[in-house]
CHARMM internal coordinates of N, CA and C (Angstrom, degrees):
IC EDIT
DIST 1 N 1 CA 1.4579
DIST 1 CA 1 C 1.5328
ANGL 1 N 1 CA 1 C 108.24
DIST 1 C 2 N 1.2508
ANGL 1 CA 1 C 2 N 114.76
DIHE 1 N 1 CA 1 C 2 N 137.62
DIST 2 N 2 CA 1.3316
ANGL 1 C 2 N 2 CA 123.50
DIHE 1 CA 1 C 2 N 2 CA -171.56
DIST 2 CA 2 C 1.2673
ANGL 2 N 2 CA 2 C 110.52
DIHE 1 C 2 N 2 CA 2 C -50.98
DIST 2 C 3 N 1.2435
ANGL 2 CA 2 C 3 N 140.57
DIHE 2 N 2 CA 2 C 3 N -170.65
DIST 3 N 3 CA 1.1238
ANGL 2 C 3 N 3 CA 149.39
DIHE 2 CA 2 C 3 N 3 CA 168.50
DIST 3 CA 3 C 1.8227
ANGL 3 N 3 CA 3 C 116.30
DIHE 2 C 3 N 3 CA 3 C -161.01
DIST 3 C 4 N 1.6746
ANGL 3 CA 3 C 4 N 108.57
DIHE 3 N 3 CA 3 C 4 N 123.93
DIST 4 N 4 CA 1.5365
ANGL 3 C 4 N 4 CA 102.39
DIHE 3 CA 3 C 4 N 4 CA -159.47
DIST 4 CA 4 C 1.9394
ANGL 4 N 4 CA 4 C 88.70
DIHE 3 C 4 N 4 CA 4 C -127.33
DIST 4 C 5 N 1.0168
ANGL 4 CA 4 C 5 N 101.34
DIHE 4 N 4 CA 4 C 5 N 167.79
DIST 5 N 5 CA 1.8289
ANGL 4 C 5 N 5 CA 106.96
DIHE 4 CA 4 C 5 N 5 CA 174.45
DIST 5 CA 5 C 1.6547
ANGL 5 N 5 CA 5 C 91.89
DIHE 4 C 5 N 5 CA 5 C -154.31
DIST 5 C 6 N 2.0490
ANGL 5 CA 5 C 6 N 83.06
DIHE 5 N 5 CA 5 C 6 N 132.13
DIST 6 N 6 CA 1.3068
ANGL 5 C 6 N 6 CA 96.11
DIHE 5 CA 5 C 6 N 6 CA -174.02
DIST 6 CA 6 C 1.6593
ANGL 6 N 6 CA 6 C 101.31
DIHE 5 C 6 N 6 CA 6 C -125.97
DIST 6 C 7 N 1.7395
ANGL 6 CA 6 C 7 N 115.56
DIHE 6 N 6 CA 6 C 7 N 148.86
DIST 7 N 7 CA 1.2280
ANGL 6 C 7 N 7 CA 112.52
DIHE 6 CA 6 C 7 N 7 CA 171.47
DIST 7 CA 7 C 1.7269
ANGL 7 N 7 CA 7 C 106.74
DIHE 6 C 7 N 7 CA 7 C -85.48
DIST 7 C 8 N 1.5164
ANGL 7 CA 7 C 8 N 112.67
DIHE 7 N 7 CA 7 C 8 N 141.64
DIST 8 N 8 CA 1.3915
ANGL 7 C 8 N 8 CA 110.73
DIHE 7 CA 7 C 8 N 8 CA -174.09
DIST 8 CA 8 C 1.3949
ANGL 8 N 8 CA 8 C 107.44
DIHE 7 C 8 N 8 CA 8 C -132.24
DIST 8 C 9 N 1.6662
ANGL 8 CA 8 C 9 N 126.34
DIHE 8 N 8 CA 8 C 9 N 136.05
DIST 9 N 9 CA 1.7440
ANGL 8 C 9 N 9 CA 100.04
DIHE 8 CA 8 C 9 N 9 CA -158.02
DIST 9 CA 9 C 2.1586
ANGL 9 N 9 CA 9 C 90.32
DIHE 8 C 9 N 9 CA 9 C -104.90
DIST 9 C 10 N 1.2885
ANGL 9 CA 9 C 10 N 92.58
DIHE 9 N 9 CA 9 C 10 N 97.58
DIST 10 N 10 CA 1.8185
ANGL 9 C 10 N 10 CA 115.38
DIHE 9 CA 9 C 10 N 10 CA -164.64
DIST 10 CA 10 C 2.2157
ANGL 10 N 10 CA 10 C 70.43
DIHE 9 C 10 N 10 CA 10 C -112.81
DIST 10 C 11 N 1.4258
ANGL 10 CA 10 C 11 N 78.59
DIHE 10 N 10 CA 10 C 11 N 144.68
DIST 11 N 11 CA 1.5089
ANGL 10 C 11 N 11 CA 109.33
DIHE 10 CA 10 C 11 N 11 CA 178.06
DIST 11 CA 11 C 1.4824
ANGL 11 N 11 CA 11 C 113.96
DIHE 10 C 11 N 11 CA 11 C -141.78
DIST 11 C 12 N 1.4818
ANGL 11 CA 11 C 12 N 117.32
DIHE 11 N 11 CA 11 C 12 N -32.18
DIST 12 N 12 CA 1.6157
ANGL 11 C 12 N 12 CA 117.25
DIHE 11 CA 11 C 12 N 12 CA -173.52
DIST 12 CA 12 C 1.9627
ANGL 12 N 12 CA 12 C 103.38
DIHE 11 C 12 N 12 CA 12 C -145.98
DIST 12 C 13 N 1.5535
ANGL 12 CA 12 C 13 N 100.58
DIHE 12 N 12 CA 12 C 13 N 170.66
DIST 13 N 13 CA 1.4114
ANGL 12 C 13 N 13 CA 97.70
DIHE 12 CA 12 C 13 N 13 CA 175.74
DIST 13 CA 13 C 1.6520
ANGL 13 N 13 CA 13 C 121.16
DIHE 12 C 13 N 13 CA 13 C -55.77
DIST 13 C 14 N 0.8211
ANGL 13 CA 13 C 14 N 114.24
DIHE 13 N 13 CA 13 C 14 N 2.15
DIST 14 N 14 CA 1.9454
ANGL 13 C 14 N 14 CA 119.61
DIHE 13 CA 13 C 14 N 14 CA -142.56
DIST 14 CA 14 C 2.0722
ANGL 14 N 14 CA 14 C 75.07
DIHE 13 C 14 N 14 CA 14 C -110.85
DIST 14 C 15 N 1.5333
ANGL 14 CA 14 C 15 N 118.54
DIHE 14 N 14 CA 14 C 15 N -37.81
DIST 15 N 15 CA 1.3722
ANGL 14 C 15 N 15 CA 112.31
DIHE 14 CA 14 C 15 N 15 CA -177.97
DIST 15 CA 15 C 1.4418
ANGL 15 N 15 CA 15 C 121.35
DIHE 14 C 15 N 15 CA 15 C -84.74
DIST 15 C 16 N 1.3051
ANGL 15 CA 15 C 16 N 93.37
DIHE 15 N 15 CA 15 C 16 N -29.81
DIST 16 N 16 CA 2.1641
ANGL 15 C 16 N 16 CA 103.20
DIHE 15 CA 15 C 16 N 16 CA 165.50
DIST 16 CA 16 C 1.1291
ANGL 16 N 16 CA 16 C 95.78
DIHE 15 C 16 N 16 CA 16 C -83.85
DIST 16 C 17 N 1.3844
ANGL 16 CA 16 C 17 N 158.95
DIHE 16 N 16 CA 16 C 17 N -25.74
DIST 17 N 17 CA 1.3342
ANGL 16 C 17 N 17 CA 121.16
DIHE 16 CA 16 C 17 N 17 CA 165.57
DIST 17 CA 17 C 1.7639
ANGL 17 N 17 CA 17 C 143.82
DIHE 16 C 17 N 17 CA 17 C -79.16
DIST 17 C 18 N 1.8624
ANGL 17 CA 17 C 18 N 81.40
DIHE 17 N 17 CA 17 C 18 N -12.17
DIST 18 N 18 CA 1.8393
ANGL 17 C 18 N 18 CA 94.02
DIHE 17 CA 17 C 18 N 18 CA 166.29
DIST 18 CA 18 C 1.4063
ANGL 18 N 18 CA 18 C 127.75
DIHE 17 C 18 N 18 CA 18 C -89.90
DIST 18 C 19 N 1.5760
ANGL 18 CA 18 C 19 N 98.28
DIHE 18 N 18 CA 18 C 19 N -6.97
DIST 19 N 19 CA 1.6372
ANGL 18 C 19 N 19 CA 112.72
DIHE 18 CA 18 C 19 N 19 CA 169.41
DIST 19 CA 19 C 1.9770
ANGL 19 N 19 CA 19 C 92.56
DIHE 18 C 19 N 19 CA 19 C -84.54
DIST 19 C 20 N 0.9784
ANGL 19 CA 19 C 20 N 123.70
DIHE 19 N 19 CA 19 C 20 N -38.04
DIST 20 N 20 CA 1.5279
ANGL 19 C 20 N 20 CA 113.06
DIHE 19 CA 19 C 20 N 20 CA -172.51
DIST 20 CA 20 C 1.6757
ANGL 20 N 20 CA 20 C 102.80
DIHE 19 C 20 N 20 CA 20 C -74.98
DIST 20 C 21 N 1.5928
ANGL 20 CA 20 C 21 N 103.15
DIHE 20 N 20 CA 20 C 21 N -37.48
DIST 21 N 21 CA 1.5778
ANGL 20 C 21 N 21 CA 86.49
DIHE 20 CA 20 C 21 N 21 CA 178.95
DIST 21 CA 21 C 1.8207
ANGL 21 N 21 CA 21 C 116.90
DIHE 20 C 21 N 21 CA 21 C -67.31
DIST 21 C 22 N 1.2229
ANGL 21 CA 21 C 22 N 103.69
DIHE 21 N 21 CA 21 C 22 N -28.67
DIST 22 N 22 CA 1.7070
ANGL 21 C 22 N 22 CA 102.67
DIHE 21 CA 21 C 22 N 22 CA -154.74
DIST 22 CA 22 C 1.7124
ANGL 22 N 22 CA 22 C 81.54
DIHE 21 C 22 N 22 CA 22 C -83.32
DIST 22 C 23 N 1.4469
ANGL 22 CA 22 C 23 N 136.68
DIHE 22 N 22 CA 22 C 23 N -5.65
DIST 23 N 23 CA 1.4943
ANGL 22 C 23 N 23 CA 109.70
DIHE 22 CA 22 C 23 N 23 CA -173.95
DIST 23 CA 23 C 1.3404
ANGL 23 N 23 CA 23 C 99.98
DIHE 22 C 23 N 23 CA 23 C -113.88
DIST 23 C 24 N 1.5868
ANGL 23 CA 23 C 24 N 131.89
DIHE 23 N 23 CA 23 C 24 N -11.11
DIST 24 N 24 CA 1.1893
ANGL 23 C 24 N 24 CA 128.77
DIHE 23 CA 23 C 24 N 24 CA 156.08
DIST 24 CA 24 C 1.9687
ANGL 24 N 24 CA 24 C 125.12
DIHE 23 C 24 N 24 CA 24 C -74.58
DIST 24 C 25 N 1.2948
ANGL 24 CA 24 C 25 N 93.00
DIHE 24 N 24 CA 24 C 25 N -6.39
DIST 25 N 25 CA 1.7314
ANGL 24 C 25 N 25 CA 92.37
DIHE 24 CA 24 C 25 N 25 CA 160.56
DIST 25 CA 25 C 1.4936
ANGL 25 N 25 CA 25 C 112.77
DIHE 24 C 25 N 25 CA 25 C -106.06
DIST 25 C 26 N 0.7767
ANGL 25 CA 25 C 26 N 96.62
DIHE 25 N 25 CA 25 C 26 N -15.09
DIST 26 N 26 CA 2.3309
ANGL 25 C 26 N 26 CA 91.11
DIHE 25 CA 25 C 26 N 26 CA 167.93
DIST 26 CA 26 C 1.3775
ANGL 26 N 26 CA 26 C 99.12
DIHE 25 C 26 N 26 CA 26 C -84.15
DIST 26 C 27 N 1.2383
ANGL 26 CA 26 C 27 N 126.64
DIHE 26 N 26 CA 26 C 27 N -23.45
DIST 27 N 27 CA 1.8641
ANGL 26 C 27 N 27 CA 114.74
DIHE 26 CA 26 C 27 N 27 CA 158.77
DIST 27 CA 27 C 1.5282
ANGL 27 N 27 CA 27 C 95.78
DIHE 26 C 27 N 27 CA 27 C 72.57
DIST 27 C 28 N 1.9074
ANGL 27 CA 27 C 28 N 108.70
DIHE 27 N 27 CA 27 C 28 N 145.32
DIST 28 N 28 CA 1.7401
ANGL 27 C 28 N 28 CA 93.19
DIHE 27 CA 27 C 28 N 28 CA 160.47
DIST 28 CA 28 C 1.5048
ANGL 28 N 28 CA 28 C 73.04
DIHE 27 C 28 N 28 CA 28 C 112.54
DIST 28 C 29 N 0.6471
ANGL 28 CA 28 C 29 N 125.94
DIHE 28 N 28 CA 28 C 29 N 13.58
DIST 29 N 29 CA 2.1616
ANGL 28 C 29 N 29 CA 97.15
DIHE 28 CA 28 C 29 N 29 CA -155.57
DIST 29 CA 29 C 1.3832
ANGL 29 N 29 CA 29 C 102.28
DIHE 28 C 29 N 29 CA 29 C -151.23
DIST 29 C 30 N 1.2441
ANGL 29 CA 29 C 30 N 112.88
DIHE 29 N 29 CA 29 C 30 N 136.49
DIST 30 N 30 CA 1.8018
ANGL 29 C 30 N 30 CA 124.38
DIHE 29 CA 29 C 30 N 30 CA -175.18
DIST 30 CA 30 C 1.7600
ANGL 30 N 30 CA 30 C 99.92
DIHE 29 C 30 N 30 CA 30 C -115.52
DIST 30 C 31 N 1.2865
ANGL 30 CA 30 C 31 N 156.72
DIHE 30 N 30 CA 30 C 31 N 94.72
DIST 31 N 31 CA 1.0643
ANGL 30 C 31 N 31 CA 143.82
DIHE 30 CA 30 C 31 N 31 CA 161.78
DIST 31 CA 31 C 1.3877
ANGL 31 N 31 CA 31 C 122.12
DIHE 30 C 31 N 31 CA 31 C -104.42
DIST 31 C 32 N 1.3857
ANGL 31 CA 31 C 32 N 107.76
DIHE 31 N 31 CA 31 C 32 N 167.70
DIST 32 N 32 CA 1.4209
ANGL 31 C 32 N 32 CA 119.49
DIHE 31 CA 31 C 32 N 32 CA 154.23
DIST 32 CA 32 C 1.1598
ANGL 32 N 32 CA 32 C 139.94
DIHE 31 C 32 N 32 CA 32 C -156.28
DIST 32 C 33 N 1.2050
ANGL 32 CA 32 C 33 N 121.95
DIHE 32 N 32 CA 32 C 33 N 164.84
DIST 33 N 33 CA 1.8633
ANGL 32 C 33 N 33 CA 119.50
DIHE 32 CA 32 C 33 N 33 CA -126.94
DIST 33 CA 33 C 1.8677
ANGL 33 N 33 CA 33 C 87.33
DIHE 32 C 33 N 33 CA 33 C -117.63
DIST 33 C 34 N 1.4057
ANGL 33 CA 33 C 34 N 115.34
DIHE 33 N 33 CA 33 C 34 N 153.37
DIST 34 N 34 CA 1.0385
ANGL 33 C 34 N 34 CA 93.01
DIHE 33 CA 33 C 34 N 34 CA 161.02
DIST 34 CA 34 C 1.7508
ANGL 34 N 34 CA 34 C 87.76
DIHE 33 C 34 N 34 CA 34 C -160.90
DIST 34 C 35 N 1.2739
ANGL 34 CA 34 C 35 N 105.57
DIHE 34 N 34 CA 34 C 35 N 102.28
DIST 35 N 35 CA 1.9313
ANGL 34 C 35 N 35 CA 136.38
DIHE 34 CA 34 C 35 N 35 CA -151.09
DIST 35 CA 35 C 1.5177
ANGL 35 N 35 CA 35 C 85.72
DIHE 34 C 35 N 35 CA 35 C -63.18
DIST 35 C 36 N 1.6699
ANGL 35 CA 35 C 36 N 139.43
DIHE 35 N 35 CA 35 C 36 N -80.88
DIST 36 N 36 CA 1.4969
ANGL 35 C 36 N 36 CA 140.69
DIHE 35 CA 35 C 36 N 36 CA -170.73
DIST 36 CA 36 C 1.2458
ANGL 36 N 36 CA 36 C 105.27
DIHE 35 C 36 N 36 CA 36 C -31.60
DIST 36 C 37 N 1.8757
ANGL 36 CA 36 C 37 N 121.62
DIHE 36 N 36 CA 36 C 37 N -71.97
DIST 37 N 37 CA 1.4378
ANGL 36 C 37 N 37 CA 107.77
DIHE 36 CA 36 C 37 N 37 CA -173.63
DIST 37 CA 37 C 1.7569
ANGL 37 N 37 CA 37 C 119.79
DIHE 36 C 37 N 37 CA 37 C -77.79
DIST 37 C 38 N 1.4498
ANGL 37 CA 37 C 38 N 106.25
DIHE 37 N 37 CA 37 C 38 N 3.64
DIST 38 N 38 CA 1.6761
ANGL 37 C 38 N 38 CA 108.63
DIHE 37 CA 37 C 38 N 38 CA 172.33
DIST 38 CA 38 C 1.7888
ANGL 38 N 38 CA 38 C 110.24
DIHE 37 C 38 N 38 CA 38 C 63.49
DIST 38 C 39 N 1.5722
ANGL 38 CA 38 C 39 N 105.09
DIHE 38 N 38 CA 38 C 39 N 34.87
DIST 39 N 39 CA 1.4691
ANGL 38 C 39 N 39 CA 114.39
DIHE 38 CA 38 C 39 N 39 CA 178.45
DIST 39 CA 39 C 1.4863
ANGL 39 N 39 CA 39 C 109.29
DIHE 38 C 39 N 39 CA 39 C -105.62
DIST 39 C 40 N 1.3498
ANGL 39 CA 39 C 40 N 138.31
DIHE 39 N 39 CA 39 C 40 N 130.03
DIST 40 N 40 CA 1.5094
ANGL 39 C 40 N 40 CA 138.80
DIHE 39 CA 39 C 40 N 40 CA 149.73
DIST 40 CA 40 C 1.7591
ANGL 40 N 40 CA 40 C 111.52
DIHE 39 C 40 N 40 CA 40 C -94.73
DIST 40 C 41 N 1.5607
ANGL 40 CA 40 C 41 N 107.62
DIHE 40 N 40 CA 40 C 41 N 115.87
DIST 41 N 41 CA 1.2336
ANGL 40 C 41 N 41 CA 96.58
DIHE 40 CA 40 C 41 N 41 CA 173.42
DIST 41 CA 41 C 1.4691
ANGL 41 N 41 CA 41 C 106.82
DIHE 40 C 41 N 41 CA 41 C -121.67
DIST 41 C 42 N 1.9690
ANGL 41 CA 41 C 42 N 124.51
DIHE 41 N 41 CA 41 C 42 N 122.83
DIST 42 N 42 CA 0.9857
ANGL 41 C 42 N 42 CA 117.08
DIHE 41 CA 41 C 42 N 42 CA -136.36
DIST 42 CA 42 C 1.9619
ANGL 42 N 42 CA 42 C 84.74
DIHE 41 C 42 N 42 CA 42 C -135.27
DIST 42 C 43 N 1.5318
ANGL 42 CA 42 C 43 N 109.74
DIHE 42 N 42 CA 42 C 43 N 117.32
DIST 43 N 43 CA 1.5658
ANGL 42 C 43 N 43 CA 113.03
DIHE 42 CA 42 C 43 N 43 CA 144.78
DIST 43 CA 43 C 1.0842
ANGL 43 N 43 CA 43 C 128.42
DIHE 42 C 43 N 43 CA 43 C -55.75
DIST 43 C 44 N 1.6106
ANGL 43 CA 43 C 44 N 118.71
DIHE 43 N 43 CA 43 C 44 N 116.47
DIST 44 N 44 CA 1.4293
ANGL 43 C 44 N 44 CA 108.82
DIHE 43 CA 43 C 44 N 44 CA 171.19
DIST 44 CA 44 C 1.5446
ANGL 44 N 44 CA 44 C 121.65
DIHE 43 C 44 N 44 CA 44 C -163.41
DIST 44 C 45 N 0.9823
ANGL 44 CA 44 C 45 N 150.43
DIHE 44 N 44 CA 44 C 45 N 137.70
DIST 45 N 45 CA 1.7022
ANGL 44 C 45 N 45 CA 136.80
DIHE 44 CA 44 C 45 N 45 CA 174.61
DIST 45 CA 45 C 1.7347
ANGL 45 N 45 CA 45 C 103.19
DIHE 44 C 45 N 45 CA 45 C -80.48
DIST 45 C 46 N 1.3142
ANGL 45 CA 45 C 46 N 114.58
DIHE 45 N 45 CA 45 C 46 N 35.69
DIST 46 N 46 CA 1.5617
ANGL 45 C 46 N 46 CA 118.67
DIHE 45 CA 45 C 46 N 46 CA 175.87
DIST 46 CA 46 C 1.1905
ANGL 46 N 46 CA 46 C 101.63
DIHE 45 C 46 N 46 CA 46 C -81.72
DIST 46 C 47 N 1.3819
ANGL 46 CA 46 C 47 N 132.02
DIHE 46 N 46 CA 46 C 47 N -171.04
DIST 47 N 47 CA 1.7985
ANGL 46 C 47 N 47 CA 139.55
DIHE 46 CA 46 C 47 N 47 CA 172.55
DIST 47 CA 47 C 1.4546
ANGL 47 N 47 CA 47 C 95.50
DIHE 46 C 47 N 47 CA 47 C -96.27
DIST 47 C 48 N 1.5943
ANGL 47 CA 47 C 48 N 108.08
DIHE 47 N 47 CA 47 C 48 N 145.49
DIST 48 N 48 CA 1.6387
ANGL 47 C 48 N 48 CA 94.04
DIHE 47 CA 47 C 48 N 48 CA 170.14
DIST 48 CA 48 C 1.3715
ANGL 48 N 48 CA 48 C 112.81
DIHE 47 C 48 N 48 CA 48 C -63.14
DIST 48 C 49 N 1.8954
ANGL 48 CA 48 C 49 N 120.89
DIHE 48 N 48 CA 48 C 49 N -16.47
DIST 49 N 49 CA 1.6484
ANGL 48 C 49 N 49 CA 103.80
DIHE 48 CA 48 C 49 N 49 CA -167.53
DIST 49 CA 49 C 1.6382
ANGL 49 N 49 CA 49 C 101.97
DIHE 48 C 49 N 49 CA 49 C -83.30
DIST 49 C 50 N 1.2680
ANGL 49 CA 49 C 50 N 112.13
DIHE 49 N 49 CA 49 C 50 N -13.03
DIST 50 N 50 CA 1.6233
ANGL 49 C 50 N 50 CA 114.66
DIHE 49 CA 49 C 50 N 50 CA -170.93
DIST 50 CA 50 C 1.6738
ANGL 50 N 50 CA 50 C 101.20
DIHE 49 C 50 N 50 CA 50 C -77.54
DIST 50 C 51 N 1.4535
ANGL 50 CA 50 C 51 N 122.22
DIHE 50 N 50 CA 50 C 51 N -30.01
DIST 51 N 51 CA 1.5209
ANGL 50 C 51 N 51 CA 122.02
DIHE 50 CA 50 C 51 N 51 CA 160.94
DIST 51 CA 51 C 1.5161
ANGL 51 N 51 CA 51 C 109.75
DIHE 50 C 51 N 51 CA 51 C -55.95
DIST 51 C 52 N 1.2374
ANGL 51 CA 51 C 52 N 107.42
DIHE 51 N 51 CA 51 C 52 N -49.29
DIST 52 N 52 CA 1.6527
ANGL 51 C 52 N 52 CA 108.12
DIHE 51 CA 51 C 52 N 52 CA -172.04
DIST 52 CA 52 C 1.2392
ANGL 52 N 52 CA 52 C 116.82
DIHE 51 C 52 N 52 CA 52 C -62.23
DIST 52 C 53 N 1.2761
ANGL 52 CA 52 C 53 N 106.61
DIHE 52 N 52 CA 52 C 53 N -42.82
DIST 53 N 53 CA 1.5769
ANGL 52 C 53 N 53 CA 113.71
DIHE 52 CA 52 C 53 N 53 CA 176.79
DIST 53 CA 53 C 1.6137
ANGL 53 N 53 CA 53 C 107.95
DIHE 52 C 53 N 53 CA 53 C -64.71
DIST 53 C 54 N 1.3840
ANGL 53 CA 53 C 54 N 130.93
DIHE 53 N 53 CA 53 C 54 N -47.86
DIST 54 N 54 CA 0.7525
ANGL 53 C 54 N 54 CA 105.13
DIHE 53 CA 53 C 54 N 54 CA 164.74
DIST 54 CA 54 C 1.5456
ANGL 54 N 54 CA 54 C 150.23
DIHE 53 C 54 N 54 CA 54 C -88.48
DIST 54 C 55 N 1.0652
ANGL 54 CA 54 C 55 N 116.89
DIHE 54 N 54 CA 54 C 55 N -11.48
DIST 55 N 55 CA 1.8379
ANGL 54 C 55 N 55 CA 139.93
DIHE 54 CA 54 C 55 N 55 CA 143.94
DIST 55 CA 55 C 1.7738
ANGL 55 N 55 CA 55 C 85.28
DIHE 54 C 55 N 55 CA 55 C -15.85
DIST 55 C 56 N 1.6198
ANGL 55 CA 55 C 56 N 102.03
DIHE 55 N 55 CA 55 C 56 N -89.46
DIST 56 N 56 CA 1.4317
ANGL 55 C 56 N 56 CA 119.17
DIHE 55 CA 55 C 56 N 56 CA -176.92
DIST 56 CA 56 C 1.5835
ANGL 56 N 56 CA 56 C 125.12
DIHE 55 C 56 N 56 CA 56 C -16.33
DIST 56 C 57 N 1.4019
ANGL 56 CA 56 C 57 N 100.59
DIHE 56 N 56 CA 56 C 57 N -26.19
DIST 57 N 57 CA 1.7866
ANGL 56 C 57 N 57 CA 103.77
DIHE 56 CA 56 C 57 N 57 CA -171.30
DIST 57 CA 57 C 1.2695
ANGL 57 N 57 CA 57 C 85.56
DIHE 56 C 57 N 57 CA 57 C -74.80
DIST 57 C 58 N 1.6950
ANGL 57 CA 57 C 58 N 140.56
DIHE 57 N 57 CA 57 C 58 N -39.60
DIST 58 N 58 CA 1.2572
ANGL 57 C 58 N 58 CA 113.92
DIHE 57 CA 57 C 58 N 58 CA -165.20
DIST 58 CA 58 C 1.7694
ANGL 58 N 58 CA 58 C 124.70
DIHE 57 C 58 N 58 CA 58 C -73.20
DIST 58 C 59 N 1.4240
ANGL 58 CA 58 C 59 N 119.27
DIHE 58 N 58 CA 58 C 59 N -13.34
DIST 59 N 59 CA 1.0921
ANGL 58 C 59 N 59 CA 107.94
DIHE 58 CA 58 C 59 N 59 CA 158.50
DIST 59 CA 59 C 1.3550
ANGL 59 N 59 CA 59 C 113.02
DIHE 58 C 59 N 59 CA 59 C 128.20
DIST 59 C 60 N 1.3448
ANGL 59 CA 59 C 60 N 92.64
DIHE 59 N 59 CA 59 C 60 N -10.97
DIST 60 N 60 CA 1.6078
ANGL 59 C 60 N 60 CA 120.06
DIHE 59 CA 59 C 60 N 60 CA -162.32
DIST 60 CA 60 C 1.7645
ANGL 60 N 60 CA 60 C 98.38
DIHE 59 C 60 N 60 CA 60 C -101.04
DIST 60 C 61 N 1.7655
ANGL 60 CA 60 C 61 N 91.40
DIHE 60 N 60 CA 60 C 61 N 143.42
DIST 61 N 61 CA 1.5486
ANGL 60 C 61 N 61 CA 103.35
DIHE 60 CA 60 C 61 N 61 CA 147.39
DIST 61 CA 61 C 1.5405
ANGL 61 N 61 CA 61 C 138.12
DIHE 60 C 61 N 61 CA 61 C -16.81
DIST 61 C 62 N 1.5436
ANGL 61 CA 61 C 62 N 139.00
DIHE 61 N 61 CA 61 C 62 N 76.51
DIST 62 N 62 CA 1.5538
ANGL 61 C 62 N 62 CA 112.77
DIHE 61 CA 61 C 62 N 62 CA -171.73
DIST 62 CA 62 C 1.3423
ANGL 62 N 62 CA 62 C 106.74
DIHE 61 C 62 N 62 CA 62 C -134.57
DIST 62 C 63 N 1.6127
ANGL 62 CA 62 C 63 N 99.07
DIHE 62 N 62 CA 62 C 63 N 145.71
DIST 63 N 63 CA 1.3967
ANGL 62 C 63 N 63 CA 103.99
DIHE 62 CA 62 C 63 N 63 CA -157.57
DIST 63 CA 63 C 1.6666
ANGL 63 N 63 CA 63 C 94.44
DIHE 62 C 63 N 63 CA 63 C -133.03
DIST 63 C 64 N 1.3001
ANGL 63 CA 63 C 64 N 134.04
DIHE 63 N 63 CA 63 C 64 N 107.61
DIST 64 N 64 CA 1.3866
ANGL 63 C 64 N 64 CA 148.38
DIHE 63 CA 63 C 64 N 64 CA 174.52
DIST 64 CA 64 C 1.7358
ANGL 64 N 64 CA 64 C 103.94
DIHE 63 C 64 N 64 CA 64 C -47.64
DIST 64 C 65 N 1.2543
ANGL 64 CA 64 C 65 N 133.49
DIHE 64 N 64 CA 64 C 65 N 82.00
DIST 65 N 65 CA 1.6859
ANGL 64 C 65 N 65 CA 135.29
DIHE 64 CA 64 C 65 N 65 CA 163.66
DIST 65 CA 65 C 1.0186
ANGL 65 N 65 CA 65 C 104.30
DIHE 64 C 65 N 65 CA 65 C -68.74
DIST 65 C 66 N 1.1491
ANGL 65 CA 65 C 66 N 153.61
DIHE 65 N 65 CA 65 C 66 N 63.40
DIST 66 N 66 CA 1.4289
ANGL 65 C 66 N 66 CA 161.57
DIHE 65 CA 65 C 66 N 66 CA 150.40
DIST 66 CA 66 C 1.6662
ANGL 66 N 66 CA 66 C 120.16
DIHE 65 C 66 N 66 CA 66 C 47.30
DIST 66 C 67 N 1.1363
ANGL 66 CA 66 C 67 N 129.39
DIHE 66 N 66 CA 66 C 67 N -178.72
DIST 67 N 67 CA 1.4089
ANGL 66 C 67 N 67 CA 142.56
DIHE 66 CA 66 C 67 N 67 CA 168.75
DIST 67 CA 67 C 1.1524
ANGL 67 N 67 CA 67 C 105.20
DIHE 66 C 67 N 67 CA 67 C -24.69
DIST 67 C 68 N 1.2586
ANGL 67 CA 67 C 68 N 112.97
DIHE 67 N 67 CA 67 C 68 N 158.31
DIST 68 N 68 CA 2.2718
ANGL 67 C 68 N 68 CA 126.14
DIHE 67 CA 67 C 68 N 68 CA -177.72
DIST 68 CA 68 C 1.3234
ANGL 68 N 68 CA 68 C 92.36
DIHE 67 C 68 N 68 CA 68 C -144.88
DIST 68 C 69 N 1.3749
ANGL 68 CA 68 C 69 N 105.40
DIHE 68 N 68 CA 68 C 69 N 116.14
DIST 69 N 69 CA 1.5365
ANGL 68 C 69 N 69 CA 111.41
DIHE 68 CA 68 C 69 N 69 CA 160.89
DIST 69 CA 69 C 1.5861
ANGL 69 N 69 CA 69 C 97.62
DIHE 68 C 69 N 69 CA 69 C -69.58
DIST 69 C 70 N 1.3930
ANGL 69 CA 69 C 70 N 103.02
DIHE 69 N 69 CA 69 C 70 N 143.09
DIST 70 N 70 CA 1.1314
ANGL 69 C 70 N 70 CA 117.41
DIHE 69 CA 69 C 70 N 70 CA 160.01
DIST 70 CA 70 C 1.3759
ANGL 70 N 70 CA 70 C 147.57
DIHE 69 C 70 N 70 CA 70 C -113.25
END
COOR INIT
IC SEED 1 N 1 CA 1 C
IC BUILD
């Protein structure tokens, strides 16, 4: 499964938890958050724009950093 890392502009818990909610309802998807450097790097056979789009519902800044070796 692919692996993508996204910049997300998360500042407090209240912003890592609406990035966990909005990527645990598109389902399909293994991520992880990492709030200090403001990175989501998310497993998934989704589209990267279908991540973006949904990243985007939270409201926040998001910027697609490409592929993650894993």
């Amino acid at each position: 499964m692919p692996r993508h890392e996204f910049s997300v502009d998360m500042t407090c818990e209240g912003c890592y938890n609406a990035v966990a909610r909005v990527l645990n309802k598109l389902g399909g998807v293994q991520f992880e958050i990492d709030l200090p450097s403001k990175r989501v790097s998310i497993d998934s056979e989704h589209s990267v724009d279908a991540l973006l789009e949904t990243l985007k519902k939270t409201g926040k800044t998001v910027t697609y950093l490409g592929p993650q070796d894993q």
